[in-house]
Structure formats: structure tokens, C-alpha cells
C-alpha positions as CSV (number, residue, x, y, z in Angstrom):
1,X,89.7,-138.9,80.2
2,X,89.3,-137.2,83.3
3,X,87.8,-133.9,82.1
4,X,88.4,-130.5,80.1
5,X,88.9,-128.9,83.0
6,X,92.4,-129.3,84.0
7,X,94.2,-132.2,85.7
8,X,94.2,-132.4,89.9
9,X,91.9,-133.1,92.9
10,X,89.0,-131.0,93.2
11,X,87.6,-132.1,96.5
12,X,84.0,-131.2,96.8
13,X,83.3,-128.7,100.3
14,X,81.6,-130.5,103.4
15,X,78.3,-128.8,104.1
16,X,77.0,-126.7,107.1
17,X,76.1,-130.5,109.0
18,X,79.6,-131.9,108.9
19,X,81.4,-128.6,109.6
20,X,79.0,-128.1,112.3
21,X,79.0,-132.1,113.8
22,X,83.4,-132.0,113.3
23,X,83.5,-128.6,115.8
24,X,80.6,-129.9,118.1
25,X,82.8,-133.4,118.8
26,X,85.9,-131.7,118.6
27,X,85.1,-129.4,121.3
28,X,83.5,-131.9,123.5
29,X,86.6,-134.0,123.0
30,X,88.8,-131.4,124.4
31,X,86.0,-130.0,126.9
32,X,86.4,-133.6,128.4
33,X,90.8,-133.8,128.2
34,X,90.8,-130.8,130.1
35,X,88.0,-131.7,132.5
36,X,90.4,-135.4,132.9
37,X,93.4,-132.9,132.9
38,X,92.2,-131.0,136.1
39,X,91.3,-134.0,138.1
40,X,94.1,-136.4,137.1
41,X,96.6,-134.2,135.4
42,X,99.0,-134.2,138.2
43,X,98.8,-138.0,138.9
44,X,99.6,-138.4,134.6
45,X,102.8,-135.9,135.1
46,X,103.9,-138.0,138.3
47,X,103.6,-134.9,141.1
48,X,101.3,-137.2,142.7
49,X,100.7,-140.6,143.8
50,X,97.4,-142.1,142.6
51,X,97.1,-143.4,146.0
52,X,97.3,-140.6,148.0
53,X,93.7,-139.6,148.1
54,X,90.7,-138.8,146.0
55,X,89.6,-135.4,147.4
56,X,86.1,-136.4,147.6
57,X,85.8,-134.5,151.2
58,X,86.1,-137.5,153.7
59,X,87.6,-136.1,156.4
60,X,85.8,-138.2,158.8
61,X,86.5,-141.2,157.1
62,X,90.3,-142.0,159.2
63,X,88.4,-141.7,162.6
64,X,85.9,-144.7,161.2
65,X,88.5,-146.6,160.0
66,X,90.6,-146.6,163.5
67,X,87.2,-147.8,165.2
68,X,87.9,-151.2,163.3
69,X,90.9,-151.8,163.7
């Protein structure tokens, strides 16, 4: 019934587009983790508070804030 070839699975091989599209997205995926990793990894692990600052550079920004209060 199923052939004269032998019983089993005989999966057919993906081509050169698949193999190529599965490492393209596969590598972007974990391009971006680590990219998330090294900004936020230490906030995920709990060795930081997410409140204690973004690093964006605003070291002017407590002088400003005293003016208004």
C-alpha cells in the first residue's frame, strides 16, 4: 500500500529558500535577544531597578526638575 520501497518516513529536503529564510529569522531573532539582553538584561536578572534610570545622557535633566519644584 504504501510503496515497494520499504516502510518509514521519507521526508522530502527543504530547498535553498527555506534553509536560507529559517537562518535569516533565526539570526535576527537572536541579533535582537541580545541587543534586549544588553540594554535590559540586568533589570530581567534583578541587579537593577527598572526605575533607576534609563542612561539616555540627561545629566542636566535633575537641575530642571528642582527649578519646578
Amino acid at each position: 500500500m504504501a510503496g515497494h520501497n520499504g516502510s518509514g518516513f521519507h521526508p522530502h529536503l527543504p530547498g535553498f529558500t527555506h534553509k536560507f529564510l529559517a537562518t535569516t529569522l533565526g539570526a535576527t531573532m537572536w541579533f535582537f535577544i541580545f541587543y534586549r539582553a544588553r540594554k535590559d538584561g540586568a533589570k530581567l536578572l534583578g541587579l537593577k531597578h527598572p526605575w533607576e534610570g534609563h542612561e539616555h545622557g540627561h545629566h542636566g535633566h535633575e537641575e530642571g526638575h528642582s527649578e519646578h519644584h
